[in-house]
OpenMM code with the backbone's topology and positions (N, CA, C; nanometers):
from openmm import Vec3, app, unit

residues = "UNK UNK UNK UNK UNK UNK UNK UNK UNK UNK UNK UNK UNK UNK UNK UNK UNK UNK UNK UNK UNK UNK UNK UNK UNK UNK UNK UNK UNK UNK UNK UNK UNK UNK UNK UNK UNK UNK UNK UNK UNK UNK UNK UNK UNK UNK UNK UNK UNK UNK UNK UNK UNK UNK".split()
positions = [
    Vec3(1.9636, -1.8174, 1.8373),
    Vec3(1.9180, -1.7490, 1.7172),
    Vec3(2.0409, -1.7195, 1.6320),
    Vec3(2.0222, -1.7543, 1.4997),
    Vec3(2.1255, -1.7140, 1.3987),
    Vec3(2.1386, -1.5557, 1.3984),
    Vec3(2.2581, -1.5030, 1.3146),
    Vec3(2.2765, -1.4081, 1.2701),
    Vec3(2.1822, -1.3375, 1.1524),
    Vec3(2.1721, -1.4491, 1.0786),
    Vec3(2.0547, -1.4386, 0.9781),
    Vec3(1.9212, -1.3821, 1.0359),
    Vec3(1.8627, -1.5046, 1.1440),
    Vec3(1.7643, -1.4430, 1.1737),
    Vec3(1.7519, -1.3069, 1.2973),
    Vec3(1.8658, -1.2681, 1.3438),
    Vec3(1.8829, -1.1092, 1.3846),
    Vec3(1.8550, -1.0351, 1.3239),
    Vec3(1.9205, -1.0781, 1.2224),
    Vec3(1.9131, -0.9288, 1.0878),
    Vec3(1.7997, -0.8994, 1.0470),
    Vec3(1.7079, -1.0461, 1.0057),
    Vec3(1.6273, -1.0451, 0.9569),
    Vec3(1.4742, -0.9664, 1.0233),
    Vec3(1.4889, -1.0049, 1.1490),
    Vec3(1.4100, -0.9353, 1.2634),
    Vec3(1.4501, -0.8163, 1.2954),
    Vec3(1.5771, -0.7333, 1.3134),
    Vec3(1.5974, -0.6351, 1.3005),
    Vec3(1.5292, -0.5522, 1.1892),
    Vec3(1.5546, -0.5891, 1.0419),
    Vec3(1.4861, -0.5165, 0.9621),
    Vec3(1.3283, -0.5376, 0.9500),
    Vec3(1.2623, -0.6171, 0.9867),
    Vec3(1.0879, -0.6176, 1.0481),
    Vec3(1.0681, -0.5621, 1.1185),
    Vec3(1.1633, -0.4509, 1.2100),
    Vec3(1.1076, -0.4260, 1.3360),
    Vec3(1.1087, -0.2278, 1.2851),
    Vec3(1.2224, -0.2221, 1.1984),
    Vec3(1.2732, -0.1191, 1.1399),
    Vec3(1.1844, -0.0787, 1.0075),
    Vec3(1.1274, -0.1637, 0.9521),
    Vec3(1.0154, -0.0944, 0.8296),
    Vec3(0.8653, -0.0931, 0.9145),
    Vec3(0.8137, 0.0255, 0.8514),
    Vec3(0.6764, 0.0331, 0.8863),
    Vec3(0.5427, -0.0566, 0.8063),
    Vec3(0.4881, -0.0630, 0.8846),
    Vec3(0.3346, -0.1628, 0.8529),
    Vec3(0.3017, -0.1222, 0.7345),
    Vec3(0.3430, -0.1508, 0.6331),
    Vec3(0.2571, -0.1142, 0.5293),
    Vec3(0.1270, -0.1498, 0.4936),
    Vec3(0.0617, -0.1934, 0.5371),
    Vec3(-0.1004, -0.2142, 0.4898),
    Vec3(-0.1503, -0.1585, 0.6039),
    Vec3(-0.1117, -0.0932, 0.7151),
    Vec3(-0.1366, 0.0047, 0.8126),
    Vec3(-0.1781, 0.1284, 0.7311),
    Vec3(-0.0623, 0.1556, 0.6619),
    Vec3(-0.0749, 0.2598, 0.5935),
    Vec3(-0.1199, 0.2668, 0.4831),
    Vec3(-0.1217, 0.1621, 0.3840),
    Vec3(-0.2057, 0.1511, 0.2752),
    Vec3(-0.3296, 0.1820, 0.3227),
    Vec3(-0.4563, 0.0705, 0.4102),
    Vec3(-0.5147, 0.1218, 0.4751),
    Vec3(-0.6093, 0.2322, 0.4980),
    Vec3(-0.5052, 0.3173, 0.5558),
    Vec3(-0.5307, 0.4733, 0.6262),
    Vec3(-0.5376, 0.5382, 0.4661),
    Vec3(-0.4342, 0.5437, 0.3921),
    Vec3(-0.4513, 0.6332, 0.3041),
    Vec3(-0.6166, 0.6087, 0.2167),
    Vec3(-0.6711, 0.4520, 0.1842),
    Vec3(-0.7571, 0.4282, 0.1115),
    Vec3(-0.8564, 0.4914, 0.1327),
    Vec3(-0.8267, 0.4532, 0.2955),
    Vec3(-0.9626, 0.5281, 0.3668),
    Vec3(-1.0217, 0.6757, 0.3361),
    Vec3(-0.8781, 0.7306, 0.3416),
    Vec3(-0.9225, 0.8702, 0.2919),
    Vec3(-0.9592, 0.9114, 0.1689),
    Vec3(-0.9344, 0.7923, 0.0853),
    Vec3(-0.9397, 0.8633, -0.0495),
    Vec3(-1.0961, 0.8798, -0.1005),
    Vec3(-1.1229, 0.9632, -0.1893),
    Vec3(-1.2510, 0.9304, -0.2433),
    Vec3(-1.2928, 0.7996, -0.3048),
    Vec3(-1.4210, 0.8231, -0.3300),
    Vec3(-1.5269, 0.6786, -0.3892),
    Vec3(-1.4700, 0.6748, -0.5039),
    Vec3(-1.4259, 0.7753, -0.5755),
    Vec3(-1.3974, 0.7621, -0.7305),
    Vec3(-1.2624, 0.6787, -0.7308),
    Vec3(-1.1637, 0.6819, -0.6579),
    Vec3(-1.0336, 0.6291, -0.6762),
    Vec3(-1.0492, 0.4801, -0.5830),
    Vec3(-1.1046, 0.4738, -0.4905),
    Vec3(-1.1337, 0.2833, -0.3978),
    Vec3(-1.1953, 0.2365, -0.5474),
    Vec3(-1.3319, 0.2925, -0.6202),
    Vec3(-1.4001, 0.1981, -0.6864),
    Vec3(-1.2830, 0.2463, -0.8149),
    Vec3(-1.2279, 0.3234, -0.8997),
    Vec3(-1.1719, 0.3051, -1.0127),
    Vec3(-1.0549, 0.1615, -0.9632),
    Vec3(-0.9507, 0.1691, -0.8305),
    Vec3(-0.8917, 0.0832, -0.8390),
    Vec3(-0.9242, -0.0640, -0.8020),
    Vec3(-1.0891, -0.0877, -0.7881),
    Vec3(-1.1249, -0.2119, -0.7745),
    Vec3(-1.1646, -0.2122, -0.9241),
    Vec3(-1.1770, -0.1554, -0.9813),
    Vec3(-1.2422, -0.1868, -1.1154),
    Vec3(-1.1119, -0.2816, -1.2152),
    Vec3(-1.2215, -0.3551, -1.3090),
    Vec3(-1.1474, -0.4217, -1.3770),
    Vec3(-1.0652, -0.3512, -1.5201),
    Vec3(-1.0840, -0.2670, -1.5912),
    Vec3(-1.0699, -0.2043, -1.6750),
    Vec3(-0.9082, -0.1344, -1.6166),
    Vec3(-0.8204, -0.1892, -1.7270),
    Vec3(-0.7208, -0.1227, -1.6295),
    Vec3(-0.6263, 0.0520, -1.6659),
    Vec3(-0.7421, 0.0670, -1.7645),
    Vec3(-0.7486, 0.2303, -1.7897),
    Vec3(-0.8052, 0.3122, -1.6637),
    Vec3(-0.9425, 0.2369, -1.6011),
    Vec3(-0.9390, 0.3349, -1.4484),
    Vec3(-0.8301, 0.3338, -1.3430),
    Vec3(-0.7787, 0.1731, -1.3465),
    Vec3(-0.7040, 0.1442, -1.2374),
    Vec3(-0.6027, 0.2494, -1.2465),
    Vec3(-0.5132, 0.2423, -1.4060),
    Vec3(-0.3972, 0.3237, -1.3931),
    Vec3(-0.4411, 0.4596, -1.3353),
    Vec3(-0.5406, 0.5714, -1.3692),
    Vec3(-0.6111, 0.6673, -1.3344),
    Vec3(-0.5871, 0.6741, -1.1947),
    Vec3(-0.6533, 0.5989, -1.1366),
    Vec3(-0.6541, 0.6000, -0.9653),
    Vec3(-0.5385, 0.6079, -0.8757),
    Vec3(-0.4427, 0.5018, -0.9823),
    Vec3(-0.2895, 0.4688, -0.8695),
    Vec3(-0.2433, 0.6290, -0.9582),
    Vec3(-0.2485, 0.6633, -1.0809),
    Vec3(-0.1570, 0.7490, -1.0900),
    Vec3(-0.1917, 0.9331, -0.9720),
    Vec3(-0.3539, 0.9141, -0.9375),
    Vec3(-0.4067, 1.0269, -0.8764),
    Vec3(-0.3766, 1.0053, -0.6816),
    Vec3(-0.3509, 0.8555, -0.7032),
    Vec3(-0.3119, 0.8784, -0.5311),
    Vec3(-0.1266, 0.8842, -0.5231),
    Vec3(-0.0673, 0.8949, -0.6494),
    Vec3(0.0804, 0.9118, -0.6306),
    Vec3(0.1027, 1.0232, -0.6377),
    Vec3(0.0309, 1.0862, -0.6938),
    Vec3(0.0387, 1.2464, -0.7002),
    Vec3(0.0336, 1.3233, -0.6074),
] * unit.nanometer
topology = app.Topology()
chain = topology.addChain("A")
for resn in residues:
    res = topology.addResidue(resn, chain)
    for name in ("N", "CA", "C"):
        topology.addAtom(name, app.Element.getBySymbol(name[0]), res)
């Protein structure tokens, strides 16, 4: 195994699952923010991402 691919596997092993956690958080969120950010209109979308960054 290269050095390259050490590193590279080192840092996969070192960040967390993100769609683990995307996921989990969706799950929790309300109906209003899953369906505003499936919606096409991207006045709800911004709405939704800006209420789950908050």
């Amino acid at each position: 195994m290269t050095g390259t691919a050490i590193a590279a596997g080192a840092r996969a092993m070192d960040q967390p699952d993100h769609t683990a956690i995307f996921t989990a958080v969706l799950a929790k969120a309300p109906q209003w923010i899953r369906h505003d950010l499936a919606s096409s209109d991207a006045t709800m979308r911004v709405r939704a991402e800006e209420s789950l960054a908050a």
